[in-house]
C-alpha positions as CSV (number, residue, x, y, z in Angstrom):
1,X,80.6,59.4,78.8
2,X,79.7,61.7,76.1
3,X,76.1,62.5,77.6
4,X,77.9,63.1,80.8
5,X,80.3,65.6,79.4
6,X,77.5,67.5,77.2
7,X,76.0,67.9,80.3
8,X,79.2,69.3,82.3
9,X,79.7,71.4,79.6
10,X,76.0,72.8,79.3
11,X,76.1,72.7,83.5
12,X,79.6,75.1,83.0
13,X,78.6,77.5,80.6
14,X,75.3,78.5,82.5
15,X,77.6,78.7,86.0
16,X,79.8,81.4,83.8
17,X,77.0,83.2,82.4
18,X,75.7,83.8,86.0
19,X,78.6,84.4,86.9
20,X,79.3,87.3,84.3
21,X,75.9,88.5,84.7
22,X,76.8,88.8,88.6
23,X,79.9,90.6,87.6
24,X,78.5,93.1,85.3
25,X,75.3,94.4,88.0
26,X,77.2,94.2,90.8
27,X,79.7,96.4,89.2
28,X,77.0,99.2,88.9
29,X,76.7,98.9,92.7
30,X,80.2,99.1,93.2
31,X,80.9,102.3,91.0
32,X,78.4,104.0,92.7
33,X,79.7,103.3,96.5
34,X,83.5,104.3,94.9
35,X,82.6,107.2,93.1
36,X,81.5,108.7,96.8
37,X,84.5,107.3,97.7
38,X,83.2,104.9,100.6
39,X,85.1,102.5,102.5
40,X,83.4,99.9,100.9
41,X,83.8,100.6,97.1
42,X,83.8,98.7,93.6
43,X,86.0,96.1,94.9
44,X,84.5,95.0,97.7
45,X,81.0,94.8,96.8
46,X,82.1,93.1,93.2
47,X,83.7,90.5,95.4
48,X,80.5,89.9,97.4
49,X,78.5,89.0,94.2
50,X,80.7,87.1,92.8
51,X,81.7,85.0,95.9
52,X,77.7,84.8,96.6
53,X,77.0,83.5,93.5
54,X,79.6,81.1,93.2
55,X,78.3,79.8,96.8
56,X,74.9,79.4,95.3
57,X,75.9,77.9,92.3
58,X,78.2,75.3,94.7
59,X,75.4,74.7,96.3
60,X,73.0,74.2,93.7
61,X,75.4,71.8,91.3
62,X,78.9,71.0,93.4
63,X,77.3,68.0,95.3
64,X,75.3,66.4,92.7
65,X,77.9,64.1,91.7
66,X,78.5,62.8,95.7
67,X,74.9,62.0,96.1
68,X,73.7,58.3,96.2
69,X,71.5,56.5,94.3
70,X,67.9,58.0,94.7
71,X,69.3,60.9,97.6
72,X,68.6,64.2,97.2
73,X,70.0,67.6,98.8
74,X,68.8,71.6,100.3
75,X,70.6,73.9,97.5
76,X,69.1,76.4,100.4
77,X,71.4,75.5,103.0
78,X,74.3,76.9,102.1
79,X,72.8,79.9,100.6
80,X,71.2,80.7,104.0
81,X,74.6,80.9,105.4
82,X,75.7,83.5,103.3
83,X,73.0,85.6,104.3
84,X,74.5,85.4,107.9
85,X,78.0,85.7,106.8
86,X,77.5,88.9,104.8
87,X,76.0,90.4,108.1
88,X,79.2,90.0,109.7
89,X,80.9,91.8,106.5
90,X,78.2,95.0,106.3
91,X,78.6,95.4,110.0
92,X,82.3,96.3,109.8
93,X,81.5,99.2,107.8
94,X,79.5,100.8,110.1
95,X,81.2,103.1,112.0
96,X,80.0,105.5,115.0
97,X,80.9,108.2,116.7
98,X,78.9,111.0,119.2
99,X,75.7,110.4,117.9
100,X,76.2,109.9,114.2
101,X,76.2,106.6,112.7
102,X,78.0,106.4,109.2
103,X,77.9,103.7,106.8
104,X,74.5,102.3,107.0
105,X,74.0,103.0,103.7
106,X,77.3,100.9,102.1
107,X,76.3,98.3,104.6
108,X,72.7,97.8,103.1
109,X,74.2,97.9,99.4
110,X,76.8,94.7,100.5
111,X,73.9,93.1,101.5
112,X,72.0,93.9,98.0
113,X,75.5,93.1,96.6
114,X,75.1,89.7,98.5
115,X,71.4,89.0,96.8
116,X,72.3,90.0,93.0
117,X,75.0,87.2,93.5
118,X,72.7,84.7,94.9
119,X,70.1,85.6,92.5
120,X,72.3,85.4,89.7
121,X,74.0,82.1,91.1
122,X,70.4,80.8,91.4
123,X,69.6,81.2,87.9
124,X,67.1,84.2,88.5
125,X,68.5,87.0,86.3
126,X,65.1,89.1,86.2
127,X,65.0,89.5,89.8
128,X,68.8,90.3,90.0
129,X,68.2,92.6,87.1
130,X,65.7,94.2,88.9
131,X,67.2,94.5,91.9
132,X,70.0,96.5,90.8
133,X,67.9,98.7,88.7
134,X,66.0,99.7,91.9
135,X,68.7,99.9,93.7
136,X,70.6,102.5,91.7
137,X,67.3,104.2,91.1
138,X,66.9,104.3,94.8
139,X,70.4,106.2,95.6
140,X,70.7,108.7,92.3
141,X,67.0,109.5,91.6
142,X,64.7,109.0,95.1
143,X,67.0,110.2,97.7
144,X,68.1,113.1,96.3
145,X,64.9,114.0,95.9
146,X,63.2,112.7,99.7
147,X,66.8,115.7,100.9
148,X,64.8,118.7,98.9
149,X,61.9,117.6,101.3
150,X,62.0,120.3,103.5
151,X,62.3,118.8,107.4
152,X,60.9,120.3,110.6
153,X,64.2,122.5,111.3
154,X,64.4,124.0,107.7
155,X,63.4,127.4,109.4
156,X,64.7,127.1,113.0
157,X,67.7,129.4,113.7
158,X,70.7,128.7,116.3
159,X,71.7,131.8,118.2
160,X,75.2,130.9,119.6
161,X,76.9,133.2,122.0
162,X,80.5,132.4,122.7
163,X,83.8,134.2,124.1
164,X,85.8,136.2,121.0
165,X,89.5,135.8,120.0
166,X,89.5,132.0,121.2
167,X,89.2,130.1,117.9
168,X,85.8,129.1,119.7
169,X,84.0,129.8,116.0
170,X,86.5,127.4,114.5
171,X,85.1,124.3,117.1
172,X,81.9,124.8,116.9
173,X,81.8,124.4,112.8
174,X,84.4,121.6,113.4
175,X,81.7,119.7,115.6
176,X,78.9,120.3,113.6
177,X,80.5,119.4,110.1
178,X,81.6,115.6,112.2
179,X,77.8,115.6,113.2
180,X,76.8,116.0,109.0
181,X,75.4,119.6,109.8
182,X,76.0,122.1,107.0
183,X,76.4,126.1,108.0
184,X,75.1,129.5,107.0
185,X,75.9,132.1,109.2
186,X,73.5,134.7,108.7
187,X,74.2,137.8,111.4
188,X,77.1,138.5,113.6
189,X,76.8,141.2,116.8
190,X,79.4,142.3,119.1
191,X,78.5,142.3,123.0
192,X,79.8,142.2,126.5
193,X,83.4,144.0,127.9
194,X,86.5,145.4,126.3
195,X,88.0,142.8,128.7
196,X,85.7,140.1,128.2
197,X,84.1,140.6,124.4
198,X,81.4,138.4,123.4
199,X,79.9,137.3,119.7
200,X,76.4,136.9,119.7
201,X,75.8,135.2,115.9
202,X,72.5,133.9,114.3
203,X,73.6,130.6,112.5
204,X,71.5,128.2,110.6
205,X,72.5,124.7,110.3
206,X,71.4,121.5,107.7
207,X,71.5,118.3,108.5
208,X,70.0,114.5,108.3
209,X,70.6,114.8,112.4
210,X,67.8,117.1,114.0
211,X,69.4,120.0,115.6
212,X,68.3,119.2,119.2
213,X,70.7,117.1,119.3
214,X,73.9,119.3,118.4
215,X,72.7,121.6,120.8
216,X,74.4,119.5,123.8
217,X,77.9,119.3,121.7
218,X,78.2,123.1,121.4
219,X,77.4,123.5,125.0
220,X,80.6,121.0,125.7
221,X,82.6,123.6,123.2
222,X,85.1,125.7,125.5
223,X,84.6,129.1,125.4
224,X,80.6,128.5,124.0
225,X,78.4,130.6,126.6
226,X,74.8,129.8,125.2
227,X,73.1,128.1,122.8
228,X,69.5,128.7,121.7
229,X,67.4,127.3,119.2
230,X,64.4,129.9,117.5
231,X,61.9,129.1,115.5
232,X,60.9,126.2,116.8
233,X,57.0,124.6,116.2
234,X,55.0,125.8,118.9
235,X,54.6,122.5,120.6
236,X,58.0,122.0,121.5
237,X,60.2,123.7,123.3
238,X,63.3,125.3,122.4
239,X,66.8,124.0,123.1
240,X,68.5,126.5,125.1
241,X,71.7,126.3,127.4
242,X,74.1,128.2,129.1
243,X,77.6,128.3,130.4
């Protein structure tokens, strides 16, 4: 009786040092999803840990005692199920709309949220370690610095002509900032009738999207009467439309 309980205790403390060290890492994933205030934030992906870490520990020491004589059992089986179940989670933080797909990013951080857990639960604490380490590293120091990389429309220019006094400006920017474009507008001209005036501007816009394909979105504005795209490499053409 007494080896047996020296061993439940030994077998308990180790399941709540996992399941501290679970806590504690995937709380640095969490703060960093909340601080950007995503859907997914601290509470969510310190949930995922813990809950995938307790299913690995389950499966690693809850059946022990319900085994015959001699039997033996797959600690894997249930921790291959979480792996599917966790897809199911990071899928519903994906959202889309037009052509932009947001929450890619949260999604993939549940699922690293998902393998610090099991890591931990499984008694590796190096690899969970080092999995949050290069995940943070990832999001605050290498993808900030893969954005100052400048990308093939860093010098392309967007010369919009559209119908003044209609709140058309207003649309446009409203379309590209739901797209992820930032704006600069760099020169405005006046053209066409007293009756019918036109603004030709010059605008530059940044984005993760390539600007080929806002182009079609601004066409679809009301009130947009062309839409042409300069500075564009030599071996492509430029995106140009009319209305």
């Amino acid at each position: 009786m007494g080896d047996a309980y020296g061993l439940f205790t030994r077998t308990t403390l180790v399941e709540i040092w996992l399941l501290l060290a679970t806590f504690i890492l995937c709380s640095f994933i969490g703060a960093e999803r909340q601080v950007r205030q995503k859907v997914a934030g601290y509470r969510t992906h310190v949930l995922v840990g813990l809950g995938s870490c307790t299913f690995t520990l389950i499966s690693a020491y809850g059946f022990s005692a319900a085994l015959p004589p001699g039997g033996t059992m797959d600690p894997a089986r249930i921790a291959a199920q979480i792996v599917s179940g966790i897809g199911f989670l990071g899928a519903g933080v994906i959202f889309k709309g037009r052509n932009v797909v947001r929450g890619l990013t949260t999604a993939a951080s549940i699922w690293v949220a998902a393998a610090v857990g099991m890591a931990c639960g499984a008694g590796m604490l190096s690899l969970a370690l080092s999995l949050t380490a290069f995940h943070l590293i990832t999001l605050y120091v290498v993808s900030p610095a893969v954005r100052k990389i400048p990308t093939q429309d860093a010098n392309k220019v967007l010369h919009l002509g559209y119908a003044d006094n209609q709140g058309v400006l207003r649309e446009v920017l409203a379309v590209a900032t739901n797209m992820g474009f930032s704006s600069s507008i760099l020169s405005t001209n006046k053209a066409g009738t007293d009756q019918k005036p036109i603004v030709l501007m010059d605008i530059r816009f940044h984005g993760h999207l390539p600007l080929r394909e806002l182009v079609p979105y601004l066409l679809d504005v009301p009130g947009v009467k062309s839409v042409t795209v300069h500075g564009a490499d030599p071996n492509e053409d430029d995106d140009d439309g009319g209305a």
